[in-house]
Each structure stands twice: as C-alpha cells, then as structure tokens.
mmCIF file of the N, C-alpha and C atoms, coordinates in Angstrom:
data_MODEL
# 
_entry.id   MODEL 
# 
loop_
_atom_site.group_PDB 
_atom_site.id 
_atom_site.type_symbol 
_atom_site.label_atom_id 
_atom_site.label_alt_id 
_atom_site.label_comp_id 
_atom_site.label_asym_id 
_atom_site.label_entity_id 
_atom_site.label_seq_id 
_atom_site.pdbx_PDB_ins_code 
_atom_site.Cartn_x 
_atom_site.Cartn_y 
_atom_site.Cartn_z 
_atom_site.occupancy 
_atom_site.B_iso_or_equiv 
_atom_site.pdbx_formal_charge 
_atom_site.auth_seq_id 
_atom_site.auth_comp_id 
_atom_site.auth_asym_id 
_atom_site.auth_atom_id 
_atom_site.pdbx_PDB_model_num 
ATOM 1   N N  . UNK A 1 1  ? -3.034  -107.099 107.477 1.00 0.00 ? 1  UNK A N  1 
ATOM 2   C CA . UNK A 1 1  ? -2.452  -107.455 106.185 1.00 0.00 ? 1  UNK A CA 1 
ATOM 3   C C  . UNK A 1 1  ? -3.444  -108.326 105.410 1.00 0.00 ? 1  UNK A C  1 
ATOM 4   N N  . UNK A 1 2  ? -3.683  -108.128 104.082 1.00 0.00 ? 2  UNK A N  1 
ATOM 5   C CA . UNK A 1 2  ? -4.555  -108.325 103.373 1.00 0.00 ? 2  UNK A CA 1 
ATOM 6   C C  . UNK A 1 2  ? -4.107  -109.857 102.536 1.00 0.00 ? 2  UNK A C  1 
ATOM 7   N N  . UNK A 1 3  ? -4.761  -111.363 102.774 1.00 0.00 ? 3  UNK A N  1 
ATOM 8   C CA . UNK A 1 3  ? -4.128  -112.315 102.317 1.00 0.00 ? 3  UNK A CA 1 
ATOM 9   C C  . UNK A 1 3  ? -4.054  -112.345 100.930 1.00 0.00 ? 3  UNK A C  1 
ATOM 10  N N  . UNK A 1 4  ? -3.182  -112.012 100.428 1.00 0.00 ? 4  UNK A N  1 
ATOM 11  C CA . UNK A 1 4  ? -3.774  -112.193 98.669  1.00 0.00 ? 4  UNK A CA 1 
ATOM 12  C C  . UNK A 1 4  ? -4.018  -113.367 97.771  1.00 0.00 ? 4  UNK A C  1 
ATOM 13  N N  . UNK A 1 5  ? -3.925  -114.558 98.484  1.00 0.00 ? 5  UNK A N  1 
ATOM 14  C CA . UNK A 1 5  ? -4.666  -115.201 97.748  1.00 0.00 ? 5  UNK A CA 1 
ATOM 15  C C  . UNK A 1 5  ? -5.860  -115.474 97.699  1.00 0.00 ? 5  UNK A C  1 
ATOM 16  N N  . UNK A 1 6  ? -6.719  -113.912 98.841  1.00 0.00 ? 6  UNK A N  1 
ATOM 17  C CA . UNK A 1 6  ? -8.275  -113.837 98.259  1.00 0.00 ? 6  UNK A CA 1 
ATOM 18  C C  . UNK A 1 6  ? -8.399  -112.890 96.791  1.00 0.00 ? 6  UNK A C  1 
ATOM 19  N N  . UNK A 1 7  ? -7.455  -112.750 96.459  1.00 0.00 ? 7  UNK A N  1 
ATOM 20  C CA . UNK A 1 7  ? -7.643  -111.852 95.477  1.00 0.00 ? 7  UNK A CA 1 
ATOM 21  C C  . UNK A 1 7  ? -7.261  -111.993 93.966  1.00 0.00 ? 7  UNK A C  1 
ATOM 22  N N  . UNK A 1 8  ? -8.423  -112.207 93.443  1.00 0.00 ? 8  UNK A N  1 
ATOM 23  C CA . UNK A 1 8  ? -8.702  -112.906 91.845  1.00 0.00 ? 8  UNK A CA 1 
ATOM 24  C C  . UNK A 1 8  ? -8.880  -112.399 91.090  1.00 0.00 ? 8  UNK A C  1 
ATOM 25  N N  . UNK A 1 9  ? -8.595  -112.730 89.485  1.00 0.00 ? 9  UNK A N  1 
ATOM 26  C CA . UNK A 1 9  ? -8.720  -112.038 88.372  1.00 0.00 ? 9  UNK A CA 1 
ATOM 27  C C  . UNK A 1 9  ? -10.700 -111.711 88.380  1.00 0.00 ? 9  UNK A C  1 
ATOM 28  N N  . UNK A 1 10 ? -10.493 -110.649 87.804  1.00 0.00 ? 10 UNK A N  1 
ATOM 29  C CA . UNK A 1 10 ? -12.091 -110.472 87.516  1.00 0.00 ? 10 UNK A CA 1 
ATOM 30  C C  . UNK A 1 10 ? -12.787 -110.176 88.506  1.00 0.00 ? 10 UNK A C  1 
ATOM 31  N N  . UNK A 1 11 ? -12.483 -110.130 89.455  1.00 0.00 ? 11 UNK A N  1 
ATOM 32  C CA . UNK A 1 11 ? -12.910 -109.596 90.811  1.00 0.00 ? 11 UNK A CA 1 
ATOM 33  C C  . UNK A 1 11 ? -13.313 -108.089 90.964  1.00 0.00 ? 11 UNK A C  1 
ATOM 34  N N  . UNK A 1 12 ? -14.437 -107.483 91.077  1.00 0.00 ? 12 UNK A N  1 
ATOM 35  C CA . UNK A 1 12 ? -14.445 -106.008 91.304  1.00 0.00 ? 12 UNK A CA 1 
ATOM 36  C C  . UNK A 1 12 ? -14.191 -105.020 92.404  1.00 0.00 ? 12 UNK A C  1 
ATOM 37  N N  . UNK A 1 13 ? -13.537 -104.397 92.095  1.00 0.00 ? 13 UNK A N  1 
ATOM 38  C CA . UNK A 1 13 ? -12.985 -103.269 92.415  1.00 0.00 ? 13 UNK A CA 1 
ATOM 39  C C  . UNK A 1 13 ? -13.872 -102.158 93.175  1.00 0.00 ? 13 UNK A C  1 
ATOM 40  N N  . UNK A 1 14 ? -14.066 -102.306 94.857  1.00 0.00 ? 14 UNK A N  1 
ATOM 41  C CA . UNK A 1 14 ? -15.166 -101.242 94.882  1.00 0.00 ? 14 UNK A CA 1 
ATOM 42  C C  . UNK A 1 14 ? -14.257 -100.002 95.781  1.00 0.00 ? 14 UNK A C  1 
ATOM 43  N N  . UNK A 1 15 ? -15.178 -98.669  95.930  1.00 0.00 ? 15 UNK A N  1 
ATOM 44  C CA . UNK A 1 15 ? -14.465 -98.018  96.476  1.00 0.00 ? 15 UNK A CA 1 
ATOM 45  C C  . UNK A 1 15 ? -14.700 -97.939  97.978  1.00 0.00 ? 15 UNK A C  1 
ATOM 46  N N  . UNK A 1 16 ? -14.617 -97.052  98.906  1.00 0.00 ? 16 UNK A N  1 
ATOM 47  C CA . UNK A 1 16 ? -15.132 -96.675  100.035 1.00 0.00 ? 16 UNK A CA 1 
ATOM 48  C C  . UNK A 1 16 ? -16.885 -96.218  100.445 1.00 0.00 ? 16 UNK A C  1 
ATOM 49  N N  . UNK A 1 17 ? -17.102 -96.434  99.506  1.00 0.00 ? 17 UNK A N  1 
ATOM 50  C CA . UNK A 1 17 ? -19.013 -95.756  99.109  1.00 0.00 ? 17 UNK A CA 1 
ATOM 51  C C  . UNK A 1 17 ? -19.519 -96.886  98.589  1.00 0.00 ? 17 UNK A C  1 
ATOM 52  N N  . UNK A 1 18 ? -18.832 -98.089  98.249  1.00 0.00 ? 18 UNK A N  1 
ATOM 53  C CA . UNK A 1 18 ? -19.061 -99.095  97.881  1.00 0.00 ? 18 UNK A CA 1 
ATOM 54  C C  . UNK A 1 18 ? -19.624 -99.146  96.017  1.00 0.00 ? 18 UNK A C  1 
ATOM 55  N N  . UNK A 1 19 ? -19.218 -98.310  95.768  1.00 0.00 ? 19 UNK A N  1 
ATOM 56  C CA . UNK A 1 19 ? -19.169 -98.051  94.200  1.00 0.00 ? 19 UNK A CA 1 
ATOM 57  C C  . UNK A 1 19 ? -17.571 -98.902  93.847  1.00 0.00 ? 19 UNK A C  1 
ATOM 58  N N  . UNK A 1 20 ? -18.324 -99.470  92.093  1.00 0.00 ? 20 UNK A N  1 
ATOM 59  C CA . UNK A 1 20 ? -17.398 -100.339 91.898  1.00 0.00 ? 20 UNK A CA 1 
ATOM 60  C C  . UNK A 1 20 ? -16.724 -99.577  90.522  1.00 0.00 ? 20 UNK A C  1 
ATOM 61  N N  . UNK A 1 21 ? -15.580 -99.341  90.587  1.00 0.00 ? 21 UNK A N  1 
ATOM 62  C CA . UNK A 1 21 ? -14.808 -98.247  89.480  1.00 0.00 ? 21 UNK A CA 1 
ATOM 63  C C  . UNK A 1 21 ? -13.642 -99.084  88.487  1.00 0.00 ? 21 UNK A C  1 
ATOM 64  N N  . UNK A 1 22 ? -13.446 -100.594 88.939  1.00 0.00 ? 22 UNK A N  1 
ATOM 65  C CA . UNK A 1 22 ? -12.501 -101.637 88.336  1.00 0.00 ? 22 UNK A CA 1 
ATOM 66  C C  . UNK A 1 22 ? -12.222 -102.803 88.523  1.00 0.00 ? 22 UNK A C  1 
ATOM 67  N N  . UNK A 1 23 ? -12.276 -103.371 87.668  1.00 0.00 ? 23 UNK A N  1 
ATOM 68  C CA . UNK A 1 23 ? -11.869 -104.995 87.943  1.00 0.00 ? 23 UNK A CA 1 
ATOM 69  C C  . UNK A 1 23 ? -10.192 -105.631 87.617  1.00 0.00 ? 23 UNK A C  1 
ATOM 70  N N  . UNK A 1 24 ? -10.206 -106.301 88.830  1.00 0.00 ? 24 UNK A N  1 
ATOM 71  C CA . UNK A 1 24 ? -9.158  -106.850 88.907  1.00 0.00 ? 24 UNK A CA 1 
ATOM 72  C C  . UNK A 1 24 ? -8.576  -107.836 87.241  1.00 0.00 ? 24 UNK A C  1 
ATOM 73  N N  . UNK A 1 25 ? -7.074  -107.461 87.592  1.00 0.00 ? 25 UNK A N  1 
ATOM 74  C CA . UNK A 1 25 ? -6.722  -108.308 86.093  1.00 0.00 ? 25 UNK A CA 1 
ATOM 75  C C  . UNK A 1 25 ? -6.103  -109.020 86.710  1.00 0.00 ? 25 UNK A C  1 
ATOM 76  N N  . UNK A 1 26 ? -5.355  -109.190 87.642  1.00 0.00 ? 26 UNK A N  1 
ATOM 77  C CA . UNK A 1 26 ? -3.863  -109.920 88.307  1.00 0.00 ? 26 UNK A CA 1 
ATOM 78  C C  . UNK A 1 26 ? -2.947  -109.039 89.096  1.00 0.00 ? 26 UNK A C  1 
ATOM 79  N N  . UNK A 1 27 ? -2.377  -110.074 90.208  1.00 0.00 ? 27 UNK A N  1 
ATOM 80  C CA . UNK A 1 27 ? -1.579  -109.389 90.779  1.00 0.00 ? 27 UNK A CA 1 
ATOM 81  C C  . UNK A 1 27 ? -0.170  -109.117 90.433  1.00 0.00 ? 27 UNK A C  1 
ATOM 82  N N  . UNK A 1 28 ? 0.145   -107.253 90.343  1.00 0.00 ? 28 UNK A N  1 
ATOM 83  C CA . UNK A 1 28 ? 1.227   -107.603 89.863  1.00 0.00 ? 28 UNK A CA 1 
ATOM 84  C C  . UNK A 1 28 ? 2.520   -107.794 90.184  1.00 0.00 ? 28 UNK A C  1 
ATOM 85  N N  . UNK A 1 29 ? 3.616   -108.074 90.694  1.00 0.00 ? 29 UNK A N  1 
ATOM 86  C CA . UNK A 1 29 ? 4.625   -108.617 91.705  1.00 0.00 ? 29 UNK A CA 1 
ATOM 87  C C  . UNK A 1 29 ? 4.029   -108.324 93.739  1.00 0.00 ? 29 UNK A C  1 
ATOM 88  N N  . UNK A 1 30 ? 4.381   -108.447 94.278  1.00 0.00 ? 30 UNK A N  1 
ATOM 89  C CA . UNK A 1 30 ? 4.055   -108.572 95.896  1.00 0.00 ? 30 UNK A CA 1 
ATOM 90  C C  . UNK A 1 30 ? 3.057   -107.656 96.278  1.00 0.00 ? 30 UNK A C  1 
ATOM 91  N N  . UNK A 1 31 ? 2.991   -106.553 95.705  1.00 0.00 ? 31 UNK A N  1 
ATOM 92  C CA . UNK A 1 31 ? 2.309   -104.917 96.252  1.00 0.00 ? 31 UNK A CA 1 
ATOM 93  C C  . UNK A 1 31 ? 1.606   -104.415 95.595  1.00 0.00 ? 31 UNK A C  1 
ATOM 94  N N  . UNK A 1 32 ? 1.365   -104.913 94.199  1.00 0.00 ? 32 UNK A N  1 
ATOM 95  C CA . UNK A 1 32 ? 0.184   -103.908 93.627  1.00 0.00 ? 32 UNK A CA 1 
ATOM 96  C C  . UNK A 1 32 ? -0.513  -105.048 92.439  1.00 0.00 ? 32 UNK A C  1 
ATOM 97  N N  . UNK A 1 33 ? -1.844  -104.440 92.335  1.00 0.00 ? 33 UNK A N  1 
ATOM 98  C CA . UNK A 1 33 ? -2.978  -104.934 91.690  1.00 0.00 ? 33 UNK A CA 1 
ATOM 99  C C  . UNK A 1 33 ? -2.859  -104.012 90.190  1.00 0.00 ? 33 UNK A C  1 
ATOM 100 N N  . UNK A 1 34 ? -2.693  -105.241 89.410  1.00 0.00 ? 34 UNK A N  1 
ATOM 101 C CA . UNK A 1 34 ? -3.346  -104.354 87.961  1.00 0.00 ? 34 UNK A CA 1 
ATOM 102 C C  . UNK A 1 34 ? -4.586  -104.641 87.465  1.00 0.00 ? 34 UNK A C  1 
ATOM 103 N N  . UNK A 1 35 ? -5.155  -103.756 87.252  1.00 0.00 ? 35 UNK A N  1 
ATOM 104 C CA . UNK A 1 35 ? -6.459  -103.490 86.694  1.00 0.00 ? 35 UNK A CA 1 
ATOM 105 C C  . UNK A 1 35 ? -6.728  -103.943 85.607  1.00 0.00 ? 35 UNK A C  1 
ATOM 106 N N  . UNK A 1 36 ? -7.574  -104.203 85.179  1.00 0.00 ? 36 UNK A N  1 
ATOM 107 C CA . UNK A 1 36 ? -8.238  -104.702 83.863  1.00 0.00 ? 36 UNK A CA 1 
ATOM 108 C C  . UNK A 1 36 ? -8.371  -103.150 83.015  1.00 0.00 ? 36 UNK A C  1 
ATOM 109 N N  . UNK A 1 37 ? -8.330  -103.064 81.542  1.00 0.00 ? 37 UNK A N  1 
ATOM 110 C CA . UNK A 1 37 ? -8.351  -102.026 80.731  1.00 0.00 ? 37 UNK A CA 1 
ATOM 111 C C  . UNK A 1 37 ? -9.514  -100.966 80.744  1.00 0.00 ? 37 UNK A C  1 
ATOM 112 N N  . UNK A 1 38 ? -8.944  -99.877  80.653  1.00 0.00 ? 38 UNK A N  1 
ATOM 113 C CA . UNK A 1 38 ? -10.183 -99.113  80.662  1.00 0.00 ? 38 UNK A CA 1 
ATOM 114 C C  . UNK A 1 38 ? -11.298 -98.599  79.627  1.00 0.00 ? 38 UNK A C  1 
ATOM 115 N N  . UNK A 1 39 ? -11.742 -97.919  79.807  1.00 0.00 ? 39 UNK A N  1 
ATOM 116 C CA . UNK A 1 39 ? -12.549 -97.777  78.232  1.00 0.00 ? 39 UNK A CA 1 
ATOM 117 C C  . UNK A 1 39 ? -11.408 -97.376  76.810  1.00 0.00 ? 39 UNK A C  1 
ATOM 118 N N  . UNK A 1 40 ? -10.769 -96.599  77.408  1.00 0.00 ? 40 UNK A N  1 
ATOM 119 C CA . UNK A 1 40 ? -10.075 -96.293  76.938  1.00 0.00 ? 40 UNK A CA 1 
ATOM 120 C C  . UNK A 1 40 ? -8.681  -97.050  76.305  1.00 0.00 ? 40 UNK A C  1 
ATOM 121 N N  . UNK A 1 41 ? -8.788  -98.245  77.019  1.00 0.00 ? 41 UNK A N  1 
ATOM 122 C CA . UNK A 1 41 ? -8.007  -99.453  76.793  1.00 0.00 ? 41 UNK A CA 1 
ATOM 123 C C  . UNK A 1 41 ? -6.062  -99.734  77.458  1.00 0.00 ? 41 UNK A C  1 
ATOM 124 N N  . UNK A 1 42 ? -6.419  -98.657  78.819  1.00 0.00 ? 42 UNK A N  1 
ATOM 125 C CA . UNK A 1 42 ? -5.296  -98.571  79.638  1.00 0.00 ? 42 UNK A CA 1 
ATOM 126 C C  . UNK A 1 42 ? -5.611  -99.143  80.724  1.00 0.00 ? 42 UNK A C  1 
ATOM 127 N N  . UNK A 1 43 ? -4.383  -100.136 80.440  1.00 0.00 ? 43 UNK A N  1 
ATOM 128 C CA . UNK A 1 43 ? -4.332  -100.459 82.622  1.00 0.00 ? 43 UNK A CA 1 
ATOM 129 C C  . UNK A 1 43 ? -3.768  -99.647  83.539  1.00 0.00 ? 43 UNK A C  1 
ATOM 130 N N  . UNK A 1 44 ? -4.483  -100.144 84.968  1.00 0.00 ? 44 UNK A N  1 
ATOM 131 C CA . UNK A 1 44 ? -4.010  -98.962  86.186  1.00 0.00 ? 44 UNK A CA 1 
ATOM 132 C C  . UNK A 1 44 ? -3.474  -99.722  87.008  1.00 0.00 ? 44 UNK A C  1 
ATOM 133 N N  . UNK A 1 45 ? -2.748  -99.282  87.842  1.00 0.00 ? 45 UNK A N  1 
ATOM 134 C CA . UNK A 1 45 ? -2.444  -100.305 88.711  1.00 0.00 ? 45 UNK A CA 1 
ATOM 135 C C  . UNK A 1 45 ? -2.732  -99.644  90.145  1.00 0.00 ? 45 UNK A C  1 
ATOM 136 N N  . UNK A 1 46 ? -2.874  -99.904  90.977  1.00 0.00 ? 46 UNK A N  1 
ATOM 137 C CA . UNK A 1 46 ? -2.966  -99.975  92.921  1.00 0.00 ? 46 UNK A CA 1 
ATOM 138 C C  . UNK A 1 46 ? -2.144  -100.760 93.581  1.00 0.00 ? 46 UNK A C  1 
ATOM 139 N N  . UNK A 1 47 ? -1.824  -99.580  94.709  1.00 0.00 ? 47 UNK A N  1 
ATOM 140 C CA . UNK A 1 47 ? -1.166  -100.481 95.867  1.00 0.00 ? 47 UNK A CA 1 
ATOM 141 C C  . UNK A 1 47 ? -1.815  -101.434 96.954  1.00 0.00 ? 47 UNK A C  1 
ATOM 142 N N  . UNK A 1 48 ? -1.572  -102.682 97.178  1.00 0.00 ? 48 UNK A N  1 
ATOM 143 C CA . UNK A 1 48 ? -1.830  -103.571 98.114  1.00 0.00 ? 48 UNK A CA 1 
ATOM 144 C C  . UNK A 1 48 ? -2.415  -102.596 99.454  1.00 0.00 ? 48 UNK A C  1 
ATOM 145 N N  . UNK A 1 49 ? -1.495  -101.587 99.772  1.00 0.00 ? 49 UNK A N  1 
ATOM 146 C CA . UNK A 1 49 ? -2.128  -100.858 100.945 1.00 0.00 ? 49 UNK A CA 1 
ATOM 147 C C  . UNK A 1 49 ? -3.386  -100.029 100.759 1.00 0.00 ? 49 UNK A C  1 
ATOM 148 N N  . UNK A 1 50 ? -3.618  -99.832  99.740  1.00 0.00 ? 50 UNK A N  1 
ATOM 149 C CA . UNK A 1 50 ? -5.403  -99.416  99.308  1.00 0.00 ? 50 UNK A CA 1 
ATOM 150 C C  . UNK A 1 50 ? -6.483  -100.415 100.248 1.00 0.00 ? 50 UNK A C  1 
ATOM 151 N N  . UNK A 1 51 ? -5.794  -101.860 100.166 1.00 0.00 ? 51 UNK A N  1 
ATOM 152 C CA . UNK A 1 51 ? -6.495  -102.479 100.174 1.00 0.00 ? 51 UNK A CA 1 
ATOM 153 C C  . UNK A 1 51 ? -7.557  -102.997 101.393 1.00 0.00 ? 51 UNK A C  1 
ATOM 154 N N  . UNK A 1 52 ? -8.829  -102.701 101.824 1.00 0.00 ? 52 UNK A N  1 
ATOM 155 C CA . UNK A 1 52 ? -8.887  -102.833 103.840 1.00 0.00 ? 52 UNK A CA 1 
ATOM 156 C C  . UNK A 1 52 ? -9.906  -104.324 103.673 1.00 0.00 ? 52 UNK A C  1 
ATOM 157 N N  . UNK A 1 53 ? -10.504 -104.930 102.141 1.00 0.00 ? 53 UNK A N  1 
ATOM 158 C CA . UNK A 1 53 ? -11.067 -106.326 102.476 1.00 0.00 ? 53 UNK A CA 1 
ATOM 159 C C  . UNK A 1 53 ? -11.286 -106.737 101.582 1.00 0.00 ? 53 UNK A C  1 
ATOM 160 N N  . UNK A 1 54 ? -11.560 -108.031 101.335 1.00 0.00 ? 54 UNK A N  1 
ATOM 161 C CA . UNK A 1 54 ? -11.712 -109.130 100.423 1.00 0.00 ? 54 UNK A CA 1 
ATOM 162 C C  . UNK A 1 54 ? -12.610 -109.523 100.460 1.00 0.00 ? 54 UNK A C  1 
ATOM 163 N N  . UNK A 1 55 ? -14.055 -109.586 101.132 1.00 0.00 ? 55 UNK A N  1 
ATOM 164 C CA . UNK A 1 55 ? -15.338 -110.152 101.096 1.00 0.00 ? 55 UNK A CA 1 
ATOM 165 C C  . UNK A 1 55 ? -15.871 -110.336 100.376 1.00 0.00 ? 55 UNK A C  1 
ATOM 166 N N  . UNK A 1 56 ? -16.982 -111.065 100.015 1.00 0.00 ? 56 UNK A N  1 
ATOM 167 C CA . UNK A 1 56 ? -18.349 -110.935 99.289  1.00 0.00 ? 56 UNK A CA 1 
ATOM 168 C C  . UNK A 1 56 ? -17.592 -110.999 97.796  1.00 0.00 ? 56 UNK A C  1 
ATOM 169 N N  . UNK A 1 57 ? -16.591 -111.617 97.829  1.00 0.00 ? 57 UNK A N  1 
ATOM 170 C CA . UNK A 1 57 ? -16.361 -111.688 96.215  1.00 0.00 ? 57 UNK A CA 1 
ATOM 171 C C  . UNK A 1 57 ? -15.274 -110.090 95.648  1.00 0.00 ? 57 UNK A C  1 
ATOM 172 N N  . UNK A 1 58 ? -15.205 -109.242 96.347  1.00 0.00 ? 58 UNK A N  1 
ATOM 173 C CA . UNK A 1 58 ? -14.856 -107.998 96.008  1.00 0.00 ? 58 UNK A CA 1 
ATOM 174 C C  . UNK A 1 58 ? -13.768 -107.147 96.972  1.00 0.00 ? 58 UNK A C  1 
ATOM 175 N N  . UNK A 1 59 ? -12.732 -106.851 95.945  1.00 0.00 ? 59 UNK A N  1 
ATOM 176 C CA . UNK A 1 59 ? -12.174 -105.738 96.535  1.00 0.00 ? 59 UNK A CA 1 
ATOM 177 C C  . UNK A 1 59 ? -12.161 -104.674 97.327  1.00 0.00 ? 59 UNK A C  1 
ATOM 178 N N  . UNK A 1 60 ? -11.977 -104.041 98.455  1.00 0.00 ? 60 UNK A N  1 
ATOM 179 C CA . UNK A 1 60 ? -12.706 -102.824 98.652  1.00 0.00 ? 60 UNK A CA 1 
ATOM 180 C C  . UNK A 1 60 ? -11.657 -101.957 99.176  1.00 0.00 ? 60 UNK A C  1 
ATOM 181 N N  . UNK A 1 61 ? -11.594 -100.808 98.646  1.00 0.00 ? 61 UNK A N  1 
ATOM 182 C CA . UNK A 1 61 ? -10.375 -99.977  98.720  1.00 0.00 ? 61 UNK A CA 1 
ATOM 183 C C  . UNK A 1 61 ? -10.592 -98.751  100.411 1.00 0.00 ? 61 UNK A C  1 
ATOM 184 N N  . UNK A 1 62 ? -9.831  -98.164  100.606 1.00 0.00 ? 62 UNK A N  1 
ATOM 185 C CA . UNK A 1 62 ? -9.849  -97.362  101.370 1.00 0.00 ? 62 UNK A CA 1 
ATOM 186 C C  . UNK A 1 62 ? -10.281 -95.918  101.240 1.00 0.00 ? 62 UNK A C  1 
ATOM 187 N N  . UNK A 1 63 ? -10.649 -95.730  99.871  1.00 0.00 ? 63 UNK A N  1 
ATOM 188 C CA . UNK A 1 63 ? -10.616 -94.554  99.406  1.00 0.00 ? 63 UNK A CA 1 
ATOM 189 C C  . UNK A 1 63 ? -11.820 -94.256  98.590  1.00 0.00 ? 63 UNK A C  1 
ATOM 190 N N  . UNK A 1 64 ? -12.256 -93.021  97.384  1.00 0.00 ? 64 UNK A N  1 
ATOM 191 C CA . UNK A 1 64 ? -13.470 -93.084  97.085  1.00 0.00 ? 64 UNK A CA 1 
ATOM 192 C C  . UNK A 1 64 ? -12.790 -93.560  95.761  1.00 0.00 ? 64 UNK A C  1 
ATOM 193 N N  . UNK A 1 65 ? -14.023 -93.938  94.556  1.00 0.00 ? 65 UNK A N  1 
ATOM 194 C CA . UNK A 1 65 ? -13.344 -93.857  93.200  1.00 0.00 ? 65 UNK A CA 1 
ATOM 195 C C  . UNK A 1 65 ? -12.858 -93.020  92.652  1.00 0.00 ? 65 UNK A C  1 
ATOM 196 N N  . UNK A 1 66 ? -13.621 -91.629  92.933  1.00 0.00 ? 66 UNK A N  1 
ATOM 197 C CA . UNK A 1 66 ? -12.372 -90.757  92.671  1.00 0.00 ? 66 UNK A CA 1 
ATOM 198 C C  . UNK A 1 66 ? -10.827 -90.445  92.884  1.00 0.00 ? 66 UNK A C  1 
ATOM 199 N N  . UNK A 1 67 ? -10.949 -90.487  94.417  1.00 0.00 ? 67 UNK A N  1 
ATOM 200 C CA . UNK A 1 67 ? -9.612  -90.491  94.581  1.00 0.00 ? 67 UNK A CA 1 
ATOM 201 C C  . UNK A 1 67 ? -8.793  -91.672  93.952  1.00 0.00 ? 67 UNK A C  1 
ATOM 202 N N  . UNK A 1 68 ? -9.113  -92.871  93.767  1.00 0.00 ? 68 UNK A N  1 
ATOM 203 C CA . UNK A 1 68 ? -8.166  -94.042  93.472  1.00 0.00 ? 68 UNK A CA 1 
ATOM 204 C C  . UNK A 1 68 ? -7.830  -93.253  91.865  1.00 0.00 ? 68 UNK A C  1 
ATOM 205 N N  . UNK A 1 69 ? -8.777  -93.045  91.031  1.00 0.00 ? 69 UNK A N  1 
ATOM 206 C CA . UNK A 1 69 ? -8.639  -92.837  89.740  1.00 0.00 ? 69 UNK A CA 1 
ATOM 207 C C  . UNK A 1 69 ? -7.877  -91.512  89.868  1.00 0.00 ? 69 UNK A C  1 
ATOM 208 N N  . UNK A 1 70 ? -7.873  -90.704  90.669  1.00 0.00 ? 70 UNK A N  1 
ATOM 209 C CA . UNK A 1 70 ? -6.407  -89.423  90.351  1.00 0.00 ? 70 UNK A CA 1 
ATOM 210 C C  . UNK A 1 70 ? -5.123  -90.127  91.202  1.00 0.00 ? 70 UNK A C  1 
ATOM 211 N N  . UNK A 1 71 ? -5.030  -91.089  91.881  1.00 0.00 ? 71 UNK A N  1 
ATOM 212 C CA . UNK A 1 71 ? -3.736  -91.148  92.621  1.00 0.00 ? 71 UNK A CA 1 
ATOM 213 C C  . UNK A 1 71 ? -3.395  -93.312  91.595  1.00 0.00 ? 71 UNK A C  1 
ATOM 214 N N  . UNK A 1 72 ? -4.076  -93.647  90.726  1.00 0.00 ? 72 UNK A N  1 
ATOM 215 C CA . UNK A 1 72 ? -3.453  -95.124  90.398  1.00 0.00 ? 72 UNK A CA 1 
ATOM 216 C C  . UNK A 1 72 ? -2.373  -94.414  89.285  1.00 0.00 ? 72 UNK A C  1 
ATOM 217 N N  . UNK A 1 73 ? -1.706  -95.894  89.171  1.00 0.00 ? 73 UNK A N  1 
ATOM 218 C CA . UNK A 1 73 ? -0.377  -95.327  88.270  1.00 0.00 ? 73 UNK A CA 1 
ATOM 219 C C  . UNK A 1 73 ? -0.744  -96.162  86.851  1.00 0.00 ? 73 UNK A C  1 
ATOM 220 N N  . UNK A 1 74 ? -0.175  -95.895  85.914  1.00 0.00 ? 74 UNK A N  1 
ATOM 221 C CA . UNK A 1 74 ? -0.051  -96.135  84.607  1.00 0.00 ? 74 UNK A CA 1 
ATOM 222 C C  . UNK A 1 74 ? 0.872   -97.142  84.406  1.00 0.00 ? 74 UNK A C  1 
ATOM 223 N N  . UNK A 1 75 ? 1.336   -97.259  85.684  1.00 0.00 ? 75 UNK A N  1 
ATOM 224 C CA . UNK A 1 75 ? 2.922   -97.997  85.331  1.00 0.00 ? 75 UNK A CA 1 
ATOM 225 C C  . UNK A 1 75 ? 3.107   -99.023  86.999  1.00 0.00 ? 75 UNK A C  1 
ATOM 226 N N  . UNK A 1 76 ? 3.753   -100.598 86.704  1.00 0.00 ? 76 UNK A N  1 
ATOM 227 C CA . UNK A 1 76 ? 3.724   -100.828 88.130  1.00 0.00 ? 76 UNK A CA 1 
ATOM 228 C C  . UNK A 1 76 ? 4.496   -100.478 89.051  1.00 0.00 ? 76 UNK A C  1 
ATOM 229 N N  . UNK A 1 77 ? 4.469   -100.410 90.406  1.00 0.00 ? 77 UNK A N  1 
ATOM 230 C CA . UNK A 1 77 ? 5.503   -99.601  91.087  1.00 0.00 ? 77 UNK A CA 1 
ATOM 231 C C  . UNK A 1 77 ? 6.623   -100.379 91.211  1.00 0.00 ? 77 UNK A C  1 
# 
C-alpha cells in the first residue's frame, strides 16, 4: 500500500518505461490522483492502485503511458 502522504502536487507522473506523461495536481478523495491539465486543458484522474512507488520525487505507475492515457477517467471515481 502506497503511503500517500508521499504524494504531492506537481510531482511527475512516470510510466512503467519510466517516461513521464503527467503531473500530479492533488489527491482526489482516498483512491485517486487528479492530474494537472492537459494541453488541451482537461484533467485526468488515476487510481491509487496504478500506483507501485513514490521515489526520487516521482510517481511511478504500473503501466505504460499509453495505456494510463486510454484507461484514466475524465471524471473522479
């Protein structure tokens, strides 16, 4: 289980390849991370269980950036 109070605004977002695809905006109630806006000027949100570490300053998901970017939601869960 992932402590979340390593996990900070502005913090980046990397994937499984260690490519970084988003930065953290805040957490949003117990289970999921919202994202900071996209180019496009939409937030995403992720589930806490994406989540496998907190190191080095950075997020790091379980997955690639691709996959996070076809499976995050538009909306929090």
């Amino acid at each position: 289980m992932i402590n979340t109070n390593t996990i900070k605004p502005d913090m980046p977002v990397v994937c499984s390849l260690d490519g970084q695809f988003a930065e953290v905006d805040h957490l949003e109630g117990a289970d999921t991370i919202k994202l900071k806006r996209d180019e496009d000027g939409h937030h995403h949100y992720i589930p806490l269980d994406w989540v496998v570490s907190t190191q080095d300053g950075k997020v790091k998901i379980d997955r690639s950036g691709e996959e996070a970017m076809q499976q995050w939601s538009t909306k929090p869960s």
